[in-house]
N, C-alpha and C positions, 0 to 999 in steps of 0.2 A: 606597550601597545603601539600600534602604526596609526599612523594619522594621516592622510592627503590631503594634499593644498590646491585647491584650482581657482587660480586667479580669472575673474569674467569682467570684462569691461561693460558695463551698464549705462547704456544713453536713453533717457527719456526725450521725447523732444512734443511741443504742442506745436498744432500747427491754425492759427483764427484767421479770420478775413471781417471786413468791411462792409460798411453799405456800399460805399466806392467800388468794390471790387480788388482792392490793395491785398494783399494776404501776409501773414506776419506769422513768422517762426520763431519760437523760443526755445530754446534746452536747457529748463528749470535742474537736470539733473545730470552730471556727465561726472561718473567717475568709475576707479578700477574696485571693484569688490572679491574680498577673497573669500571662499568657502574653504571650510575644513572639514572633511567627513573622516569621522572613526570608522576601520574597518575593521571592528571586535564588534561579535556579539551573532547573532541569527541572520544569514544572511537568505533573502528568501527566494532568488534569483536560481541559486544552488538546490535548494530543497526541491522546485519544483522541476530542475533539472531531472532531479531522483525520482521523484513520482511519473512525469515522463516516461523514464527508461524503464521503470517495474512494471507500469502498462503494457512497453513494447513488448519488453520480454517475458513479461503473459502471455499476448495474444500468441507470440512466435511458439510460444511451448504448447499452449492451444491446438496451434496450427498443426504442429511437428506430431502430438499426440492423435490427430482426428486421420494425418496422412497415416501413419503406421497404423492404429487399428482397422482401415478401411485397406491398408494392402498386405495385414496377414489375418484375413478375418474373421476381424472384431466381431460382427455380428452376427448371431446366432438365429438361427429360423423359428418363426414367430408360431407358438403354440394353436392347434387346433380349438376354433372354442365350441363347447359343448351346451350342446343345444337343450334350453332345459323349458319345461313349460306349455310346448305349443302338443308334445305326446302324438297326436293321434292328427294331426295337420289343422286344417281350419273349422272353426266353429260358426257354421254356416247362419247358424240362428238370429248371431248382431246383425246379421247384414241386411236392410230392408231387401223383400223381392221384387219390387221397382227397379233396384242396379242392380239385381243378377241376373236378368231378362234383360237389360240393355249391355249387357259386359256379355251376354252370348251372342246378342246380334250384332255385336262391335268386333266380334273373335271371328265373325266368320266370312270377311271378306277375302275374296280370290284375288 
């Protein structure tokens, strides 16, 4: 297995003051630390490289599939729809004769 080393130099440092106003610096903490990271096992950096690129290269084959059936075309003419129901036109009877006398005198302006 690979290992990496990255040595980090770590300073803590406090920083207090006074009623006087004097200020005093300490650095309870100052040394070199080293990390080791194992580069075995799931790296998750990568994977979501991958899922990235499978989106892009969705949408591109999306894209590329919507250009060609729309420039040898894909779409077909939208069927007639058939008129089922109304037979013999309107059924005058729902309709109070209040608005049918006012839908004539509204029809007949010049």
């Amino acid at each position: 297995w690979y290992q990496r080393r990255v040595r980090e130099a770590v300073v803590s440092t406090q920083s207090t003051g006074d009623d006087e106003g004097n200020l005093f610096i300490d650095s309870p903490f100052n040394e070199t630390v080293s990390v080791y990271e194992v580069d075995e096992g799931f790296d998750t950096e990568i994977f979501f490289m991958y899922i990235l690129l499978a989106a892009f290269f969705g949408i591109m084959l999306f894209g590329a599939q919507y250009l060609l059936s729309s420039a040898f075309g894909g779409r077909k003419p939208a069927r007639k729809t058939i008129e089922t129901g109304t037979g013999g036109g309107i059924d005058y009877d729902y309709i109070p004769r209040d608005h049918l006398k006012k839908s004539a005198k509204a029809g007949k302006r010049d």
